[in-house]
N, C-alpha and C positions, 0 to 999 in steps of 0.2 A: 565483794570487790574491795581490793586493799585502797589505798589512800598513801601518796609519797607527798614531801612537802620540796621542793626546788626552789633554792635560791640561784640567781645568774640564770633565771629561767630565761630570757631575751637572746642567748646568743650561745654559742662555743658549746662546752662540754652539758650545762643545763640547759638547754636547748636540745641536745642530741639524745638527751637521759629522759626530757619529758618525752618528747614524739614515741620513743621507744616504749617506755612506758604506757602510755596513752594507748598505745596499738596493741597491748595486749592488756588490756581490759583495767587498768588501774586509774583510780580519782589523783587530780594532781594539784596541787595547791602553789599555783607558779607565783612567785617573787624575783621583780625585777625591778630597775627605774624605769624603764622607757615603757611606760603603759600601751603604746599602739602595736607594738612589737607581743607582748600577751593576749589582746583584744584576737588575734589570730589565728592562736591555740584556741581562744573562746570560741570562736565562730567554725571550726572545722571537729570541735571535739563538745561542743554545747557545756550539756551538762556534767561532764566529767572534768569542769576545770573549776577552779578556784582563782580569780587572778589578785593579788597585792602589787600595785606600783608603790615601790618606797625601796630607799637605799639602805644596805645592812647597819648604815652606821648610824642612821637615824633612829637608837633606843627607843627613847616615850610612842613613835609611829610605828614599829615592829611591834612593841610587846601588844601595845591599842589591837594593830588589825589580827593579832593571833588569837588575842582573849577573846575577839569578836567573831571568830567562825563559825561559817553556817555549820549544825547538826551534824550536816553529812559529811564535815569535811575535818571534823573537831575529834577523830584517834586516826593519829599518823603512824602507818606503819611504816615507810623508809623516809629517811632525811636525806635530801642531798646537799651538804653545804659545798656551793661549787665557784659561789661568788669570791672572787679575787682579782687581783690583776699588781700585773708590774709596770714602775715609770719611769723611764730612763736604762739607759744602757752605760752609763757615765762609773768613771771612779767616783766612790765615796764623798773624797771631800769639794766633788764637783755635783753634787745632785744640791737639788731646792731644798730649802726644811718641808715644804708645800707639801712637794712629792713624795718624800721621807714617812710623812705625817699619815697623806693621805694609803699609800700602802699598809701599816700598823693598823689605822682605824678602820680599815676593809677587811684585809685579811688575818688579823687577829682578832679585835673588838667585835667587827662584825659577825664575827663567827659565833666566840664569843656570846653575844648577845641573840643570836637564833638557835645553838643549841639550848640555852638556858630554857628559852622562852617554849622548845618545841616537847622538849623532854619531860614536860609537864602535863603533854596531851599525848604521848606513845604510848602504843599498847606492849605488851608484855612481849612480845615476840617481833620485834621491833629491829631495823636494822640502819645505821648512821654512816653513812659516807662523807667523809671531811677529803680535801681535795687538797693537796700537797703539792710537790714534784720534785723532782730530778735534784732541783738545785739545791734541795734539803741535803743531800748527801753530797753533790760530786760540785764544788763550787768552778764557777765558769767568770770570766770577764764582766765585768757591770753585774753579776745578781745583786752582791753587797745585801742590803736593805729587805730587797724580797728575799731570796734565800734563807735571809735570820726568818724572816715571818713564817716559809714554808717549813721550816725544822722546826717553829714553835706546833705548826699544824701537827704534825709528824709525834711529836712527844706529844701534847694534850691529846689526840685519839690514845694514845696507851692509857695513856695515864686516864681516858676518861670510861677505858677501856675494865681498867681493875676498880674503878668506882662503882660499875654497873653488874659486877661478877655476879650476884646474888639475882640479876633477874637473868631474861634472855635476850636483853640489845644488844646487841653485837654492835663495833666497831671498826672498822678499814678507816686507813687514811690508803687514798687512792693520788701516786705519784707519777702524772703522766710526764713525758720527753719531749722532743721535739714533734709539736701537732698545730698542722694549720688551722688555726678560729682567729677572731680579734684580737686574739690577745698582744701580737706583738704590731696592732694597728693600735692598741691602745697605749702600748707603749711607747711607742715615737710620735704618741700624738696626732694621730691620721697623716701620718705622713705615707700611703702605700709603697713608694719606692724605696723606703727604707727597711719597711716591713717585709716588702717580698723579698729583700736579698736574703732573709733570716732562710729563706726555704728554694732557695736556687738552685739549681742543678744536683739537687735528693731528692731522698724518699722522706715522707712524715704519714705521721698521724694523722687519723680524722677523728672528729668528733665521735663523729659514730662508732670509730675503733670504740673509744671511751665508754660510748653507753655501752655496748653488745656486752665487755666487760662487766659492767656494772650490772646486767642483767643477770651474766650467766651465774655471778657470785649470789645475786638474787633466788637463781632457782637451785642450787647447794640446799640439805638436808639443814632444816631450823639449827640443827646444832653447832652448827662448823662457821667459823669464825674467820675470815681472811684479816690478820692484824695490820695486811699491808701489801699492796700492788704494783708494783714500777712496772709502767709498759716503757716501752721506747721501740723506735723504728730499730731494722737491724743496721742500716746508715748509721746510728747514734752511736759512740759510745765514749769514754774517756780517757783522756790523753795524756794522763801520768802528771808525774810534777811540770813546773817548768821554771827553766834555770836562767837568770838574766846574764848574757854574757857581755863583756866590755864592747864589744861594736856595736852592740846594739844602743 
């Protein structure tokens, strides 16, 4: 029985990766904050879970509860770094330093600091999913801040890609589109009527688009390497330059 380690195991795309997972026979070491939210995975999957409540940015409590794993759970063979989120929809020089702060120290630190810490317990034949998106390549309105972070994602899987050449970890940065999860309830702060209009009158993503993905790339011959996966609805796509004219 393989062993996957999930971070943002609570909700959205790690959430849709563990269940998926779990249902075909794998041990899973879920990482979230909201502990009551894992306790759930615990109780429908027993013995096949692992659960860490702690936030990726909290270093000295990451590296603690990893060094600390039980036997069964201590050679991980896929990672899923899926914990991120974005805050604010705003121009640049209207976002908080707060929010600024808090996206870098989640979405790059925190990664950061769980690949470091997990890479030292995979086995040979190992595979890392680092979790991107869209906005790494096609800049849209308000990313600003997160978008720098998801292009950071984007480069460090390659790049962490060609440090690992000599074993067999593979690497994907997996760059989803427009998909309904929390994410943009997180983003406007629980606001949901701002959140739903993101996904109004289209088609999106599910979560679960995301796992099946992640699975199928999973069952691919040991050798073969996906460097990188943009899903997006067929709704999705991008709308060229744009040009400020004087009435506006």
């Amino acid at each position: 029985m393989k062993t996957a380690f999930i971070t943002g195991a609570s909700s959205g795309f790690g959430k849709a990766i563990a269940q998926k997972l779990l249902e075909n026979n794998y041990k899973c070491v879920l990482l979230a904050r909201r502990k009551e939210k894992l306790e759930e995975f615990k109780k429908n999957f027993n013995n096949q879970v692992h659960i860490i409540a702690c936030d990726v940015r909290d270093k000295n409590t990451l590296f603690k509860e990893i060094n600390a794993l039980p036997l069964e759970f201590k050679k991980i063979d896929v990672l899923v770094n899926s914990a991120g989120l974005a805050l604010g929809a705003n121009e640049f020089h209207k976002m908080s330093i707060e929010d600024m702060e808090t996206m870098v120290d989640t979405n790059i630190k925190g990664l950061l600091y769980v690949s470091k810490a997990v890479l030292e317990i995979m086995t040979n034949d190992a595979y890392i999913f680092n979790f991107g998106s869209v906005a790494a390549n096609y800049p849209y309105f308000g990313a600003n801040v997160y978008a720098g972070t998801k292009a950071f994602v984007g480069q460090f899987s390659l790049a962490l890609r060609n440090d690992l050449r000599h074993t067999n970890i593979k690497v994907c940065d997996v760059a989803p589109g427009l998909c309904k999860t929390e994410f943009s309830i997180v983003r406007f702060k629980g606001d949901i009527n701002a959140a739903n209009k993101v996904y109004e009158n289209t088609k999106y993503l599910s979560a679960e688009d995301i796992a099946e993905a992640v699975f199928s790339i999973l069952s691919l011959n040991s050798y073969v390497n996906i460097n990188r996966i943009e899903l997006m609805p067929q709704t999705q796509t991008w709308s060229g330059f744009h040009i400020v004219k004087d009435e506006e």
